[in-house]
C-alpha positions in Angstrom: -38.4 -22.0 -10.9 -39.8 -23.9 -13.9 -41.1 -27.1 -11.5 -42.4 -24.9 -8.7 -43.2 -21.3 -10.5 -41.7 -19.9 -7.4 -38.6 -17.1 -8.3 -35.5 -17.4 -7.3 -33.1 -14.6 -5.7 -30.0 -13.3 -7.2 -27.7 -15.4 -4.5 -30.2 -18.2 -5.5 -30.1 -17.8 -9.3 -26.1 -17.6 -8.5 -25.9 -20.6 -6.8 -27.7 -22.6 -9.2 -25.5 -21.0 -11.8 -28.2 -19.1 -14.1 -25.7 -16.3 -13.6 -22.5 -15.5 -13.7 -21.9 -12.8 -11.4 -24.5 -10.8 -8.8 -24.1 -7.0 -8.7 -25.7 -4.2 -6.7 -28.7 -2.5 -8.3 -26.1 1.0 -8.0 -23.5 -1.3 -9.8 -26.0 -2.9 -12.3 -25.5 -0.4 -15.4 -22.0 -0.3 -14.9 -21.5 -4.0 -15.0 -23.7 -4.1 -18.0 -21.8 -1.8 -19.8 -18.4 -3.2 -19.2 -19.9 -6.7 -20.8 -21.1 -5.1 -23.7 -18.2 -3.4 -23.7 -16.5 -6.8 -24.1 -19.0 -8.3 -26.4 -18.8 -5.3 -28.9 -14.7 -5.4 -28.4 -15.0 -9.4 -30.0 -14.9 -10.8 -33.4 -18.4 -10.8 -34.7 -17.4 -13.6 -37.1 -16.8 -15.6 -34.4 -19.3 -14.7 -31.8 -21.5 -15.7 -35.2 -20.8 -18.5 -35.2 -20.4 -19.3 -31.6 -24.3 -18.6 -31.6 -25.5 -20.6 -34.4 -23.5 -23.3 -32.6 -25.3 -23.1 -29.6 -28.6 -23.1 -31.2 -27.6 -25.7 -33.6 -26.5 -28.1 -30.2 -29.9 -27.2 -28.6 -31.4 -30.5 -30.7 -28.5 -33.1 -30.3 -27.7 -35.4 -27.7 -24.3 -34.2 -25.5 -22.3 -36.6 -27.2 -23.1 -35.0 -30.3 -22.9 -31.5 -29.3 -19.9 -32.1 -27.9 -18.5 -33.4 -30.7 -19.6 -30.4 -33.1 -18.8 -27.7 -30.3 -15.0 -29.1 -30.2 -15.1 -29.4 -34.0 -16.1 -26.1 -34.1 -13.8 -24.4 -31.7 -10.8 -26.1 -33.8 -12.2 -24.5 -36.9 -12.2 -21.4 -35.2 -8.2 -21.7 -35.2 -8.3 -21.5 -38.9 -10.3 -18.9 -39.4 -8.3 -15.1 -40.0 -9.9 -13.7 -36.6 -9.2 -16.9 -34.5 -5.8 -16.5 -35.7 -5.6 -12.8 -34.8 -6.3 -13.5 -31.5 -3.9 -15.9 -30.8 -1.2 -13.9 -32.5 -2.7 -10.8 -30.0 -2.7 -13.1 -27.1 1.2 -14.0 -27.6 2.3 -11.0 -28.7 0.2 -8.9 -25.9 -1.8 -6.7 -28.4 -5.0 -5.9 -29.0 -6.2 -7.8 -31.6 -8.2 -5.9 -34.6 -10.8 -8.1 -36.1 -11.4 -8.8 -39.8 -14.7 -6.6 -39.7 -12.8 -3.8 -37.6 -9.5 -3.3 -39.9 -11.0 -0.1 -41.4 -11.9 1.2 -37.9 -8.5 0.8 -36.6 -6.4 2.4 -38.9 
């Protein structure tokens, strides 16, 4: 689409993985909901910082983002959320994030 200006299709757009998944136009709000429902159901402090990583990468050669991404998704594992979720994940809970503690209770 950028070379050409011609659009792509869903399958096509699919295929060429600029999407994750395809839905019906009847299915669309439904799907859309359940992913926000999933987003909004995450640690903001580490969606955060999952997003300033990705913009951070957006400058740096793979080798170097590569390197900060995996230094970065260690450091998640110290952080109080990234340790949440692993404890949820073993224990089969659902995990209740650092910004959500007053929410759950």
């Amino acid at each position: 689409m950028l070379f050409t200006g011609e659009p792509l299709s869903a399958q096509e757009a699919l295929v060429h993985r600029l999407v994750s998944k395809v839905v019906s136009e009847d299915k669309l709000e439904e799907e859309t909901m359940e992913i926000s429902h999933k987003v909004c159901g995450s640690s903001k402090s580490v969606l955060a910082l999952g997003k300033a990583t990705v913009y951070r990468q957006m400058a740096q050669d793979l080798a170097t983002a590569d390197r900060m991404t995996t230094q970065v998704m260690v450091g998640n594992l110290t952080l109080g959320d990234g340790q949440e979720g692993i404890e949820a994940f073993r224990q089969k809970w659902k995990p209740v994030w650092s910004c959500c503690q007053d929410e759950n209770k």
